[in-house]
MIDOSE-1310 file (N, C-alpha, C; in nm, 2 decimals, decimal comma, always signed):
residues 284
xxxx	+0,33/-1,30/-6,27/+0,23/-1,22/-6,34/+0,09/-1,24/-6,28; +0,01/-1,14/-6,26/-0,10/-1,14/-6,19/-0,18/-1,24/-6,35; -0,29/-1,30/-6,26/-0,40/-1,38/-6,33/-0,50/-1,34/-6,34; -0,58/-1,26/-6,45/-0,70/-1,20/-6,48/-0,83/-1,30/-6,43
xxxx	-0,88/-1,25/-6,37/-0,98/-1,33/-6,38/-1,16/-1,24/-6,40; -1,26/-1,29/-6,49/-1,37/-1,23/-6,53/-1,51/-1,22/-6,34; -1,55/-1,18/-6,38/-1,68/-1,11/-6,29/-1,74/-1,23/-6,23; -1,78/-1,27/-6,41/-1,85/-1,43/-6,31/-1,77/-1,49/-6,22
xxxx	-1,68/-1,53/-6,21/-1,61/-1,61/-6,15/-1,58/-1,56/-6,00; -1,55/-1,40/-6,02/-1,57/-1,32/-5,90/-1,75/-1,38/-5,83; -1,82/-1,36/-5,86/-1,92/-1,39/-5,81/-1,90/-1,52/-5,77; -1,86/-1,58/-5,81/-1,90/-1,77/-5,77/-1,79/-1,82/-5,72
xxxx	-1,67/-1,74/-5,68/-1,58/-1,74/-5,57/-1,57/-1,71/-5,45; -1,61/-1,77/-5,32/-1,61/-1,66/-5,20/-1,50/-1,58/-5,21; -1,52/-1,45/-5,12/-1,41/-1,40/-5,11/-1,34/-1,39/-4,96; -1,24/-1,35/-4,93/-1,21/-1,32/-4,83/-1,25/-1,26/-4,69
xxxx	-1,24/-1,25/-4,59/-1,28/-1,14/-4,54/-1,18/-1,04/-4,50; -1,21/-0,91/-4,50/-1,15/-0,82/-4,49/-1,21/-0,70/-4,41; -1,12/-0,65/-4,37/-1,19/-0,47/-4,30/-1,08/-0,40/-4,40; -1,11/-0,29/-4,34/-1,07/-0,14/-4,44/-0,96/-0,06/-4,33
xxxx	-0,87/-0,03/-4,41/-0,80/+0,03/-4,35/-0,83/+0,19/-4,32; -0,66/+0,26/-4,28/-0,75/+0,43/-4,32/-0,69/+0,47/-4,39; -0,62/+0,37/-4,52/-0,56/+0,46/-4,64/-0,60/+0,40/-4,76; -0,79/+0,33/-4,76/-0,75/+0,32/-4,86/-0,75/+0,16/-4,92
xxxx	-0,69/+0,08/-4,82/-0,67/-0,07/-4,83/-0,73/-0,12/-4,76; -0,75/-0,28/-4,76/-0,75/-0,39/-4,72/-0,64/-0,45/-4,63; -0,73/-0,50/-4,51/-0,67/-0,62/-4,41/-0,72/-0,76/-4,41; -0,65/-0,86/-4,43/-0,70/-0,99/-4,41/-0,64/-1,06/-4,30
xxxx	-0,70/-1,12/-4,22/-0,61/-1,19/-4,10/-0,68/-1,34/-4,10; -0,62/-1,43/-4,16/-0,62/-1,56/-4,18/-0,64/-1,61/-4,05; -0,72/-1,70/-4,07/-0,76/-1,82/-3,93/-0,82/-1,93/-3,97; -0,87/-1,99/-4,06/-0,88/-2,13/-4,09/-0,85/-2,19/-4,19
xxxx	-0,80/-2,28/-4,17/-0,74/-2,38/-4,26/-0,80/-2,40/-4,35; -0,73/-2,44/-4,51/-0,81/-2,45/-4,62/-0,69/-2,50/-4,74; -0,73/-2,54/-4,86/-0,62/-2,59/-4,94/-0,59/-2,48/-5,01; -0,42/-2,48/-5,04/-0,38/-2,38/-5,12/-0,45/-2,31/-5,26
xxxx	-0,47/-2,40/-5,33/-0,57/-2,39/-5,42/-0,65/-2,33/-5,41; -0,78/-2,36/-5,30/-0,88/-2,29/-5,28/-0,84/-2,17/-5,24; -0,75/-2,15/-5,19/-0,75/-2,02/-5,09/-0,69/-1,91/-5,24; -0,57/-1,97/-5,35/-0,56/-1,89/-5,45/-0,68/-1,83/-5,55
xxxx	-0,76/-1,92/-5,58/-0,85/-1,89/-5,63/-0,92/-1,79/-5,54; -0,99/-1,78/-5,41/-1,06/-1,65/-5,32/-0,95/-1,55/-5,30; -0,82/-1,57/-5,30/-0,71/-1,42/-5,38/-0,70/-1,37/-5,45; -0,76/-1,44/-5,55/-0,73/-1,38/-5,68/-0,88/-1,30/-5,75
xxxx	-1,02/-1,40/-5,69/-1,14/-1,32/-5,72/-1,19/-1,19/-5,56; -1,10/-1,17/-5,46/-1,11/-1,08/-5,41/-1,00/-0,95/-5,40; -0,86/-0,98/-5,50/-0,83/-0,89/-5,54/-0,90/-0,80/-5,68; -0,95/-0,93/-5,76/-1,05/-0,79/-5,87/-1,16/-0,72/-5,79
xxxx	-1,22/-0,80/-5,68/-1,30/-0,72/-5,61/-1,24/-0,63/-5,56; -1,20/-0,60/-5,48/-1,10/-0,44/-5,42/-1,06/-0,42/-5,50; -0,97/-0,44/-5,63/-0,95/-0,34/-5,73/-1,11/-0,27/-5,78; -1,21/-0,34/-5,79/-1,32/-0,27/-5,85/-1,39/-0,17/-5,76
xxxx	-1,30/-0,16/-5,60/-1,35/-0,06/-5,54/-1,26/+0,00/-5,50; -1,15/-0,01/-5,59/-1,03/+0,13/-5,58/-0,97/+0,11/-5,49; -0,97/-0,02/-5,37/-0,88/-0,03/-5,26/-0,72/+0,00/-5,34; -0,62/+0,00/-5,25/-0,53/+0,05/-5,30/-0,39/-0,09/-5,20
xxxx	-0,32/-0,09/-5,08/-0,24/-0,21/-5,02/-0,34/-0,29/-4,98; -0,31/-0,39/-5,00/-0,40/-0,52/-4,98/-0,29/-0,59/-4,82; -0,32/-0,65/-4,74/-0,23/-0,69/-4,61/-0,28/-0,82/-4,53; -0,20/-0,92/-4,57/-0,25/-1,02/-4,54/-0,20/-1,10/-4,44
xxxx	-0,23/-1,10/-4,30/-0,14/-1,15/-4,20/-0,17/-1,31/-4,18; -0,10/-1,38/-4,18/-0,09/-1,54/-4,19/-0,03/-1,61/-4,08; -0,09/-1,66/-3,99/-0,05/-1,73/-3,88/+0,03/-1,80/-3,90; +0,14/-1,85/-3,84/+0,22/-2,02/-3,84/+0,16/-2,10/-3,88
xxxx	+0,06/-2,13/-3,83/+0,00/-2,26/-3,85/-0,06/-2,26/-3,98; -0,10/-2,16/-4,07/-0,14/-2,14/-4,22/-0,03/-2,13/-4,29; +0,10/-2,18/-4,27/+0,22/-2,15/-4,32/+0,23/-2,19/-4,49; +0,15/-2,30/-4,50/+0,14/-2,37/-4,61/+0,10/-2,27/-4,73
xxxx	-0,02/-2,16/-4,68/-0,08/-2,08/-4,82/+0,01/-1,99/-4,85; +0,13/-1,97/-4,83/+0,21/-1,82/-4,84/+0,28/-1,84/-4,96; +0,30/-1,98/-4,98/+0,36/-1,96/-5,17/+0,22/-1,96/-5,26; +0,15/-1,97/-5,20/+0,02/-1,96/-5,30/+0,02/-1,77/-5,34
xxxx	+0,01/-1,70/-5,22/+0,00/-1,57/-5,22/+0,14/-1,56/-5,30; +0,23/-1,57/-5,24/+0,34/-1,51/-5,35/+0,35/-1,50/-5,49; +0,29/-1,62/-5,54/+0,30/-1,69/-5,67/+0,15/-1,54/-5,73; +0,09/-1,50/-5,67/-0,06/-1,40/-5,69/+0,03/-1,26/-5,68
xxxx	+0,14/-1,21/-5,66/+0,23/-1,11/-5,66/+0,23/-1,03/-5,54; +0,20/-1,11/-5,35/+0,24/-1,06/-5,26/+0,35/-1,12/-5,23; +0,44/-0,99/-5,13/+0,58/-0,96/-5,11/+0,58/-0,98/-4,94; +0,69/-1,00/-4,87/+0,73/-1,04/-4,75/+0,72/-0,85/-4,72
xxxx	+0,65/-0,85/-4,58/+0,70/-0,69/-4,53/+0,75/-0,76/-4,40; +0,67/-0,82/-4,31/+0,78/-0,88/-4,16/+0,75/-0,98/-4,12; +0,79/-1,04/-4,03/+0,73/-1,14/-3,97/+0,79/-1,17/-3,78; +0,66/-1,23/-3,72/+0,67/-1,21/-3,58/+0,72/-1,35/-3,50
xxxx	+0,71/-1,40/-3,46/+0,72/-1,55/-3,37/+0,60/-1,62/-3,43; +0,52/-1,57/-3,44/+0,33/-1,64/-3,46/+0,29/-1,60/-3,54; +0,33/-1,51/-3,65/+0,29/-1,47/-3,75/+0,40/-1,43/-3,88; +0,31/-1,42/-4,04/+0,39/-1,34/-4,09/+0,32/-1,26/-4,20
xxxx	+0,36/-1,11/-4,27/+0,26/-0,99/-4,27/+0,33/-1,01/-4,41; +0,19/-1,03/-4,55/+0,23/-1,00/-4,70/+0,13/-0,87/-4,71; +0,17/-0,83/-4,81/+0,14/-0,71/-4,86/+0,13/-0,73/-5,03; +0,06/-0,64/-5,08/+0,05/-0,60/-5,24/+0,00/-0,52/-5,28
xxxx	+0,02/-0,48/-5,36/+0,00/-0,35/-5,45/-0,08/-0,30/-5,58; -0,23/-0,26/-5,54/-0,32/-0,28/-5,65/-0,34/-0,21/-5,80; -0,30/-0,05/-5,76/-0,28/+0,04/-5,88/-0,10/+0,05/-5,97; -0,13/+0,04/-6,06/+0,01/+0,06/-6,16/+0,08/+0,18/-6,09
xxxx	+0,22/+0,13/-6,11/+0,30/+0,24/-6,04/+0,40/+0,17/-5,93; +0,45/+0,25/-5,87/+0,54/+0,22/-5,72/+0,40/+0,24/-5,63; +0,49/+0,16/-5,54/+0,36/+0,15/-5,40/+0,42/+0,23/-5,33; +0,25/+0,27/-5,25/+0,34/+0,38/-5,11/+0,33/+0,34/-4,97
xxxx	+0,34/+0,17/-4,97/+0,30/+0,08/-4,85/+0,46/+0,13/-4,77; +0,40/+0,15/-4,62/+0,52/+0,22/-4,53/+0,58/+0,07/-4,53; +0,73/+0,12/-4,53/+0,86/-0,02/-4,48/+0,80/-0,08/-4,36; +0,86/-0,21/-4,33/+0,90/-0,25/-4,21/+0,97/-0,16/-4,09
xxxx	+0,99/-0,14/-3,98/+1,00/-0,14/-3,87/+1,20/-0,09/-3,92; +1,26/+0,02/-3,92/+1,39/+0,08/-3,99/+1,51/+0,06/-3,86; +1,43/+0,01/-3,74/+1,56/+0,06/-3,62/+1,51/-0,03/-3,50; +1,63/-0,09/-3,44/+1,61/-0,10/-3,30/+1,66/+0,01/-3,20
xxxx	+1,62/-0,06/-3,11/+1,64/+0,09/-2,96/+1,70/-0,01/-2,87; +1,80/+0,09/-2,82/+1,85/+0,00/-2,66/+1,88/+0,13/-2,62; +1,97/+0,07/-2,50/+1,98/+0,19/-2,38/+2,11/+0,14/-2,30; +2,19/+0,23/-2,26/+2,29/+0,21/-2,14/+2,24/+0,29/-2,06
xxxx	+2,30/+0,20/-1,95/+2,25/+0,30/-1,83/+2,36/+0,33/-1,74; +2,36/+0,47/-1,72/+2,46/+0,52/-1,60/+2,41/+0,49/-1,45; +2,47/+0,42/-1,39/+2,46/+0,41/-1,26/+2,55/+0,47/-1,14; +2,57/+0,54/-1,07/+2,64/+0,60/-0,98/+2,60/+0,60/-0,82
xxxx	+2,69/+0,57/-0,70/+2,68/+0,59/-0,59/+2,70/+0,67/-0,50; +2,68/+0,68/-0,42/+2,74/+0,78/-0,31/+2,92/+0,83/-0,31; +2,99/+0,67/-0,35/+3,14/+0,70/-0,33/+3,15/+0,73/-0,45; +3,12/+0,80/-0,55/+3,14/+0,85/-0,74/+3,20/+0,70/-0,80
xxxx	+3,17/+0,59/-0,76/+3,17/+0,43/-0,80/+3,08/+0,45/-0,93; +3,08/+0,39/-1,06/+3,01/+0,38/-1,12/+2,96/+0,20/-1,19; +2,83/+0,15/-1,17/+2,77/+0,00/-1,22/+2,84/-0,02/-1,33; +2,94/-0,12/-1,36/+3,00/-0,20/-1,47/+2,98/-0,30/-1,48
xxxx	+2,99/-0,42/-1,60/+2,94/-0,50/-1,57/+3,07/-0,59/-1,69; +3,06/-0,72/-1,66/+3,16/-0,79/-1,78/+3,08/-0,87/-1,85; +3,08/-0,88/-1,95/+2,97/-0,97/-2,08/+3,00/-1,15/-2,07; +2,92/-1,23/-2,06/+2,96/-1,33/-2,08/+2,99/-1,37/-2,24
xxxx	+2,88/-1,29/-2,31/+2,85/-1,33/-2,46/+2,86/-1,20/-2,57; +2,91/-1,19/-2,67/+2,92/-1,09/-2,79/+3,06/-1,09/-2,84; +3,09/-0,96/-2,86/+3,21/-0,96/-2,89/+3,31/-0,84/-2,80; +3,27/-0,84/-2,71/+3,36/-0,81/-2,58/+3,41/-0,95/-2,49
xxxx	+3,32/-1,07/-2,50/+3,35/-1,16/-2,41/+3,49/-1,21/-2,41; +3,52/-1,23/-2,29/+3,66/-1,29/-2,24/+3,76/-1,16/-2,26; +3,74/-1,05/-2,29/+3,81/-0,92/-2,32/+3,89/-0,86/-2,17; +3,80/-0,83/-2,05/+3,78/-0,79/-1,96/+3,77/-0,64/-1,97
xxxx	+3,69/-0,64/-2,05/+3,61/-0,47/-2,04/+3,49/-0,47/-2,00; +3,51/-0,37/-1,88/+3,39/-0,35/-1,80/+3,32/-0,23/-1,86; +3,21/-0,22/-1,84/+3,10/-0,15/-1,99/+2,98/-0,15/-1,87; +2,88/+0,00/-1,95/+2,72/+0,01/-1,84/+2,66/-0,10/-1,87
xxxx	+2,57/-0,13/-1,76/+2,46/-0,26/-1,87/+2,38/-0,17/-1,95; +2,36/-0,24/-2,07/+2,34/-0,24/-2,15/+2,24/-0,29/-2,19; +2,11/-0,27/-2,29/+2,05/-0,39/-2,32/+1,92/-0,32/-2,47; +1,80/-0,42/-2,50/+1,72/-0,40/-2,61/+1,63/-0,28/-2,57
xxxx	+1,54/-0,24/-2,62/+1,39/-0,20/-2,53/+1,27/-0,29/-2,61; +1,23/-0,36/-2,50/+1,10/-0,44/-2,57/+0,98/-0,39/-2,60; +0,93/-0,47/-2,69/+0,79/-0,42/-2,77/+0,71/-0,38/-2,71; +0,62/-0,24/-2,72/+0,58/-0,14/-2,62/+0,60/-0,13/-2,47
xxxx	+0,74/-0,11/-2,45/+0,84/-0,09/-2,35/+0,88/+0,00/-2,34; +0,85/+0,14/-2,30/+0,92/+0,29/-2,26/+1,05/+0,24/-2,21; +1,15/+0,38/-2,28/+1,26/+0,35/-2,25/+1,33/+0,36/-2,13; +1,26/+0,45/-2,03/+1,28/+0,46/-1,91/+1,26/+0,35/-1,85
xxxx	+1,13/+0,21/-1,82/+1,12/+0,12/-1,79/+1,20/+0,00/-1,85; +1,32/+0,02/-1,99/+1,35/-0,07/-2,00/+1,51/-0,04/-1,90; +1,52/+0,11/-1,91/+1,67/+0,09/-1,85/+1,66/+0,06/-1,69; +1,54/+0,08/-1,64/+1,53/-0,02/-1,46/+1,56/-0,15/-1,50
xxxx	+1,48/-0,18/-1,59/+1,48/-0,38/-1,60/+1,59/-0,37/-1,61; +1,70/-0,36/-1,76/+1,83/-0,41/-1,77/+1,93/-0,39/-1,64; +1,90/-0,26/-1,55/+2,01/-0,26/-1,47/+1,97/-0,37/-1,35; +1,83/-0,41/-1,35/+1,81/-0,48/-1,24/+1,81/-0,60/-1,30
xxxx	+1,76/-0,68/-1,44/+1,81/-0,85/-1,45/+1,96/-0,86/-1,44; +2,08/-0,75/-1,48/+2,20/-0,80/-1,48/+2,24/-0,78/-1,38; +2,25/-0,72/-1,28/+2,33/-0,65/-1,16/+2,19/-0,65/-1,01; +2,07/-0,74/-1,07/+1,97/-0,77/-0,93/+2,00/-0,57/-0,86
xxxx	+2,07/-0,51/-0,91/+2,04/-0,35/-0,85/+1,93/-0,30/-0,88; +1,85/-0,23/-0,73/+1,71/-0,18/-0,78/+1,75/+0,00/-0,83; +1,68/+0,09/-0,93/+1,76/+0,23/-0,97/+1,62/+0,26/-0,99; +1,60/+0,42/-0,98/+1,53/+0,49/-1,02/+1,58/+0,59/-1,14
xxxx	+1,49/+0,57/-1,26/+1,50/+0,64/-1,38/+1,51/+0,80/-1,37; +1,61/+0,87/-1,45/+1,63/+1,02/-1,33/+1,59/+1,07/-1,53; +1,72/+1,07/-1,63/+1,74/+1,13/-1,76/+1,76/+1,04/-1,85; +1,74/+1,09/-1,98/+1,81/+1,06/-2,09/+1,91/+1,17/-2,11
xxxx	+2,04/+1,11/-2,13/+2,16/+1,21/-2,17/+2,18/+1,24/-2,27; +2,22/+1,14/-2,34/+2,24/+1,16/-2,52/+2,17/+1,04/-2,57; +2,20/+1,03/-2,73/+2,12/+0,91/-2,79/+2,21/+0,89/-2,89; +2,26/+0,77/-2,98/+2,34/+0,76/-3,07/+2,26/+0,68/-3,17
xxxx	+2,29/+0,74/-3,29/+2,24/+0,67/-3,38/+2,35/+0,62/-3,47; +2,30/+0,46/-3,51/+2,39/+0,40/-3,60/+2,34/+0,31/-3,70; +2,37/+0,28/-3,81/+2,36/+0,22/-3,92/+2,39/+0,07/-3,95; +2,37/-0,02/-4,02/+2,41/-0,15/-4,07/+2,45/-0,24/-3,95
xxxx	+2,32/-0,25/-3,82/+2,39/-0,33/-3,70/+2,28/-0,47/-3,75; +2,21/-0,50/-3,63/+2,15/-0,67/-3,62/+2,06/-0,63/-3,74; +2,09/-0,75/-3,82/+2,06/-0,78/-3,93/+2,03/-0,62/-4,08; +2,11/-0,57/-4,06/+2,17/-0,43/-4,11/+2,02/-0,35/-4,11
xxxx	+1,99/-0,36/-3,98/+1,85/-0,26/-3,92/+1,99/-0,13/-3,85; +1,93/-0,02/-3,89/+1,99/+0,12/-3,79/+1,97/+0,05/-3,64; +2,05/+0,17/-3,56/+2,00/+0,16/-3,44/+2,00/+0,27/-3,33; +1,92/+0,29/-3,20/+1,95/+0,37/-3,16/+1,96/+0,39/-3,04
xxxx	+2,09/+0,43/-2,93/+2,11/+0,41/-2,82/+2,11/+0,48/-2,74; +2,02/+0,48/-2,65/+2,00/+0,57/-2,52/+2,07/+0,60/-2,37; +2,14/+0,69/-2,37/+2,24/+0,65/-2,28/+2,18/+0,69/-2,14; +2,11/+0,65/-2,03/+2,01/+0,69/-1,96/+2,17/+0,74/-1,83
xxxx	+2,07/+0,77/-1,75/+2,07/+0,83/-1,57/+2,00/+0,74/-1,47; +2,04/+0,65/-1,41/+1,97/+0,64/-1,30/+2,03/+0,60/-1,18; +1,95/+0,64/-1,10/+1,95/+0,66/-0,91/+1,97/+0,55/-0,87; +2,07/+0,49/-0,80/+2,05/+0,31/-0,73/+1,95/+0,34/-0,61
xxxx	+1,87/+0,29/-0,63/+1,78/+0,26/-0,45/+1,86/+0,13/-0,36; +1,93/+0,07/-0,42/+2,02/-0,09/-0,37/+2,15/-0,08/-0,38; +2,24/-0,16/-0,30/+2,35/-0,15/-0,36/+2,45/-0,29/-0,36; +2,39/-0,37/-0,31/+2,43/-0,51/-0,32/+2,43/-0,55/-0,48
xxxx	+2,49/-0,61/-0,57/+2,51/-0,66/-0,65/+2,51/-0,79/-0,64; +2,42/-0,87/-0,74/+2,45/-0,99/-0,75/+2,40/-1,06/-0,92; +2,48/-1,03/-0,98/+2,49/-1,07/-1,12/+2,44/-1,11/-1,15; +2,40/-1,14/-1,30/+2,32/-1,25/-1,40/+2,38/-1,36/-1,48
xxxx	+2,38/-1,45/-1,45/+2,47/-1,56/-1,41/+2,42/-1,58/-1,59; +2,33/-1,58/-1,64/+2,32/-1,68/-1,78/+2,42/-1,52/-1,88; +2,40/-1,41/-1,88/+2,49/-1,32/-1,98/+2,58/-1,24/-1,89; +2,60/-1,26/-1,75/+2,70/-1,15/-1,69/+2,82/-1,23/-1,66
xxxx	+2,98/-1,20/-1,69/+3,03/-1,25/-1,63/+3,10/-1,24/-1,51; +3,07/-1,07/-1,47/+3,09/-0,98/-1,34/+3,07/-0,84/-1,35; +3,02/-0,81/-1,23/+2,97/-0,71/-1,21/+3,02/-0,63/-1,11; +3,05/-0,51/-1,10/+3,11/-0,41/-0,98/+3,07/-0,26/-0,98
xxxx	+3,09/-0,20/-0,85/+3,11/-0,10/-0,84/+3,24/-0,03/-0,87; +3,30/+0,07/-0,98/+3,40/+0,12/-1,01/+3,42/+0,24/-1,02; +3,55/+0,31/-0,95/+3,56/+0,37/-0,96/+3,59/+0,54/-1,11; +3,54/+0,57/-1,06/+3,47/+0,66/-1,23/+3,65/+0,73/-1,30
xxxx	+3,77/+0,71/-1,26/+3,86/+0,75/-1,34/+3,92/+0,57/-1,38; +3,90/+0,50/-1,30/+3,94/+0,35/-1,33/+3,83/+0,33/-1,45; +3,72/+0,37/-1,45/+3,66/+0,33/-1,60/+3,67/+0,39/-1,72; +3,72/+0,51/-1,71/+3,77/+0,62/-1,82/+3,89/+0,53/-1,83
xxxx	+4,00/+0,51/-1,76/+4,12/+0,45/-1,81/+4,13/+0,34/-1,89; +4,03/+0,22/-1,87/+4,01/+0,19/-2,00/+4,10/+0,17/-2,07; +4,17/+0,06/-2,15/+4,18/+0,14/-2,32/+4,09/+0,12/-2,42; +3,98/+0,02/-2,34/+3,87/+0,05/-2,47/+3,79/+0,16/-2,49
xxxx	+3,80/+0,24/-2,36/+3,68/+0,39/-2,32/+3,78/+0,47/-2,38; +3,94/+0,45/-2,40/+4,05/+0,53/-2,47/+4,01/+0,56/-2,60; +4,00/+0,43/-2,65/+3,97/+0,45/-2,79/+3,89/+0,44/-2,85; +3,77/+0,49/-2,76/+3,65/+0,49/-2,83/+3,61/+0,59/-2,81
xxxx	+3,59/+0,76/-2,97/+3,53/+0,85/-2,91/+3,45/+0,89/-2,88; +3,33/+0,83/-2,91/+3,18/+0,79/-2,87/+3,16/+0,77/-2,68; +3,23/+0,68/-2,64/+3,24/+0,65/-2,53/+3,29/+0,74/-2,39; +3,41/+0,77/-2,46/+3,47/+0,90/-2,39/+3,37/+1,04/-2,39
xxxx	+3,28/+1,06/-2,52/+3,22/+1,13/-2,55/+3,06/+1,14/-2,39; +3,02/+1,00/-2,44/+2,92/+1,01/-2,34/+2,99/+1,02/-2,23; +3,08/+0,95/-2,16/+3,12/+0,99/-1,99/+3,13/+1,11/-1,97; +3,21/+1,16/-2,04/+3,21/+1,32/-2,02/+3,08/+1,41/-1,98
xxxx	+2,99/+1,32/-2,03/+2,84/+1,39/-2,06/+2,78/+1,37/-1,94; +2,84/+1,25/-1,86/+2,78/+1,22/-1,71/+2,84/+1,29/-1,65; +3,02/+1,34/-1,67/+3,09/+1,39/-1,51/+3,03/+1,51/-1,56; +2,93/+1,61/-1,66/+2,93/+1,73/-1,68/+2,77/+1,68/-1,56
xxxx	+2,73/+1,62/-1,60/+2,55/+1,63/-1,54/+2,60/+1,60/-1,36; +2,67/+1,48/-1,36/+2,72/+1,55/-1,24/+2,77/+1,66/-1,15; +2,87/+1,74/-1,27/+2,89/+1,88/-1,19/+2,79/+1,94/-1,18; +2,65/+1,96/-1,25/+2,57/+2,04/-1,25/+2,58/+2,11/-1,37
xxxx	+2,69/+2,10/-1,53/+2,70/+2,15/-1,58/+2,64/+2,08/-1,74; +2,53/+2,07/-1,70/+2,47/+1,93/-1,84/+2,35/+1,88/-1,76; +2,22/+1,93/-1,87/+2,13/+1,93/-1,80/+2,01/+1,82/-1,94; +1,97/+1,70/-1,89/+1,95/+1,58/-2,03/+1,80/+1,64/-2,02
xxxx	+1,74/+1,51/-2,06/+1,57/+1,48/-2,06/+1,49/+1,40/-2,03; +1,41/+1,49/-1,92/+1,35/+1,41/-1,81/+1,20/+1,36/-1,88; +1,19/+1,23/-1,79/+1,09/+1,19/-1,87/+0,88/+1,24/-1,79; +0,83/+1,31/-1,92/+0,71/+1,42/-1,86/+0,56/+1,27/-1,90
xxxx	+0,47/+1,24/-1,84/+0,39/+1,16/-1,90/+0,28/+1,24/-2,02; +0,24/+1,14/-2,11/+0,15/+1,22/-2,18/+0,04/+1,08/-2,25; -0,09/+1,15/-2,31/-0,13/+1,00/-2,35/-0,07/+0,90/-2,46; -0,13/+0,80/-2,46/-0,10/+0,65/-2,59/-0,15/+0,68/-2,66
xxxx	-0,10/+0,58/-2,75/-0,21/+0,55/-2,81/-0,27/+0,45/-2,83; -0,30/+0,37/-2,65/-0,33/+0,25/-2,63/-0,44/+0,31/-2,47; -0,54/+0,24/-2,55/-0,64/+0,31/-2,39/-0,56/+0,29/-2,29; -0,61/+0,43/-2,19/-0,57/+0,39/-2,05/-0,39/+0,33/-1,98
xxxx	-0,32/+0,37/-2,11/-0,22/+0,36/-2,09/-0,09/+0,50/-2,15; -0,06/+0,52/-2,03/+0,07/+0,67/-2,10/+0,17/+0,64/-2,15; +0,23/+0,72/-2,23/+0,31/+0,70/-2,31/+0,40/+0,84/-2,24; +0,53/+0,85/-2,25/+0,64/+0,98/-2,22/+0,68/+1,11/-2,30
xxxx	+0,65/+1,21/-2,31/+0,76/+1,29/-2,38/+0,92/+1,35/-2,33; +0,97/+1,27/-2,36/+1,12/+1,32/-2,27/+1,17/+1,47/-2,32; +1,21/+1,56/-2,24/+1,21/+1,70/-2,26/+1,32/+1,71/-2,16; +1,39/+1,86/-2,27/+1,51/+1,91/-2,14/+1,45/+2,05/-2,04
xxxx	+1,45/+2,04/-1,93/+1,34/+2,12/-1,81/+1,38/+2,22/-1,81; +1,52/+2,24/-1,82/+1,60/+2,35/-1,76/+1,49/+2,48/-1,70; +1,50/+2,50/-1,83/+1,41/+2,65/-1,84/+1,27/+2,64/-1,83; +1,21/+2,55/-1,80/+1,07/+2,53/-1,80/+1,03/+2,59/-1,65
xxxx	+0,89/+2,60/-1,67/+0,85/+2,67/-1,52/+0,72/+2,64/-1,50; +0,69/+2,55/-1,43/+0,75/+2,50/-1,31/+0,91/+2,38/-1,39; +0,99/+2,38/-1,37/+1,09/+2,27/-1,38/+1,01/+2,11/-1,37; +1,04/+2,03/-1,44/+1,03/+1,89/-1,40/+1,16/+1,82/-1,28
xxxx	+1,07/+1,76/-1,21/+1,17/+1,67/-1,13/+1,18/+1,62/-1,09; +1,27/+1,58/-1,03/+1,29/+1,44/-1,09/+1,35/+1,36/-0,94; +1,37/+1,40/-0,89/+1,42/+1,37/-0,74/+1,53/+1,30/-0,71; +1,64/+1,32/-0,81/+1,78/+1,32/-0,80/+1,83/+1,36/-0,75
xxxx	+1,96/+1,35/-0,66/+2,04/+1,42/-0,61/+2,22/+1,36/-0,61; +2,25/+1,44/-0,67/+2,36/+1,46/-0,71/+2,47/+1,42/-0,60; +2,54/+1,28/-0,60/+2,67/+1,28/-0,49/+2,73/+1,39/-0,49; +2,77/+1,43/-0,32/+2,87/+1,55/-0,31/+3,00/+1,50/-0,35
C-alpha cells in the first residue's frame, strides 16, 4: 500500500531528478549511491510531487550497481517491466484505474537464410547445440537479429560466423510467426535470400558441427523437411523464386529514427516502376 505522505515533508525531502516524457510521465535514471531509506523516503515525496502535477507512468531505470534500492521501490508499489545486462527498468502507476504503460518488448526476430550456388547446391549446416544436436539434420543457418540490427545485415553475419561464407542480401521470402518460444516471448522468423560472393566453407567450430554444400532434392528428402509442413512450405517458396515464379521483398532504404542512420522498408517490387534491384541472378 502506497504511504501518504503531507506537503511539508514533500518540501523538506529532496526529490528526485527526473525529465518528462511525451505521455505525460516521468523518467528517473539512477546514478549515485545512497541508502535505501533515504532513497524511499525522496520516492515517496517525489511521487506526491508528480501526482500534484498530474504526471501519469513514473520509470525508473536502476543500474546494477544500485541493485540494493529496488526492494525499497517495490515495497512504494513499482513493478518489474525489463531488464538489460547493466540495467533494470521499474515502472508505476499514478492515477486510479488500470495503467496504460506499453508491455515489455512481445517478440524476438531471427532469420534463416537461403543460400544457393551455381550447381543448385544449397548452405546447410549441422548444429552442435539445441535440440537438433547429434540428430544429423542438416538445416539453413539460422540465427537471432541483434539489438538495432536490420534484418538483412543480420542474415550476412549469421551465414558468415557459421559457414566463414561471404553472401549478398537479395529478399525476404516469407516470415513465420510463433507463440510460447524463449522464455514464452512470440517469435518471428525471417526466411531470407542470399547471393554467395565465396564458396569455400569453413565452419564455426564453437556452435557448428558441419557445414556443406547440398544438393536441393537431398535436402527436401529429409525426413525432418518431410515432416515438417512449415519447412516444406518455405523450400517450395525458394524453388518457386528460383523458377522465376515467386517474387519476396526487397530491401528499399528509408530514414531512422536514429540520426544519420537508415533504417529499411522491405517491399514486394514486382509491379513497381522503376523495379527495385537487387542484382541477383538466378542459377541457370
Amino acid at each position: 500500500m502506497e504511504k501518504i505522505i503531507d506537503e511539508n515533508e514533500v518540501e523538506q525531502v529532496k526529490l528526485l531528478a527526473a525529465i518528462n516524457d511525451d505521455h505525460e510521465g516521468a523518467i528517473v535514471e539512477l546514478s549515485e549511491p545512497m541508502h535505501p531509506e533515504d532513497f524511499a523516503s525522496m520516492l515517496r515525496a517525489s511521487i506526491a510531487h508528480w501526482r500534484k502535477q498530474g504526471k501519469r507512468g513514473v520509470w525508473i531505470k536502476v543500474p546494477i550497481e544500485l541493485v540494493n534500492l529496488v526492494e525499497a521501490a517495490v515495497k512504494e508499489g513499482f513493478w518489474y517491466h525489463h531488464a538489460e545486462p547493466k540495467y533494470l527498468m521499474l515502472i508505476y502507476w499514478i492515477p486510479e484505474g488500470t495503467h496504460t504503460l506499453p508491455a515489455n518488448a512481445s517478440h524476438r526476430v531471427g532469420i534463416g537464410a537461403f543460400v544457393m550456388n551455381e550447381k543448385r547446391e544449397v548452405l546447410v549446416v549441422q548444429e552442435k547445440n539445441g535440440i537438433l544436436r547429434g540428430k544429423g539434420v542438416w538445416k539453413f543457418p539460422t540465427g537471432t537479429v541483434d539489438e538495432g540490427e536490420d534484418i538483412c545485415a543480420a542474415a550476412v553475419r549469421e551465414v558468415k560466423e557459421e559457414t566463414d561464407i561471404d553472401a549478398e542480401f537479395v529478399e525476404v521470402l516469407a516470415f513465420r510467426q510463433s507463440h510460447g518460444e524463449f522464455f514464452d516471448k512470440s517469435d518471428l522468423c525471417f526466411i531470407c535470400l542470399l547471393q554467395p560472393l565465396s564458396f569455400d566453407i569453413q565452419k564455426q567450430e564453437s556452435e557448428i558441427d558441419a557445414a556443406q554444400w547440398m544438393p536441393l532434392d537431398e535436402y527436401r528428402a529429409q525426413p525432418f523437411v518431410q515432416k515438417s509442413e512449415p519447412l516444406k512450405y518455405f523450400f517450395d517458396l525458394c524453388l518457386a523464386k528460383i523458377d522465376n515464379k515467386y517474387s519476396g521483398f526487397s530491401p528499399v532504404p528509408n530514414t531512422s529514427n536514429i540520426p544519420d542512420e537508415k533504417g529499411y522498408l522491405y517491399v514486394n517490387s514486382r509491379y513497381l516502376s522503376p523495379p527495385v534491384r537487387s542484382g541477383y541472378h538466378l542459377p541457370a
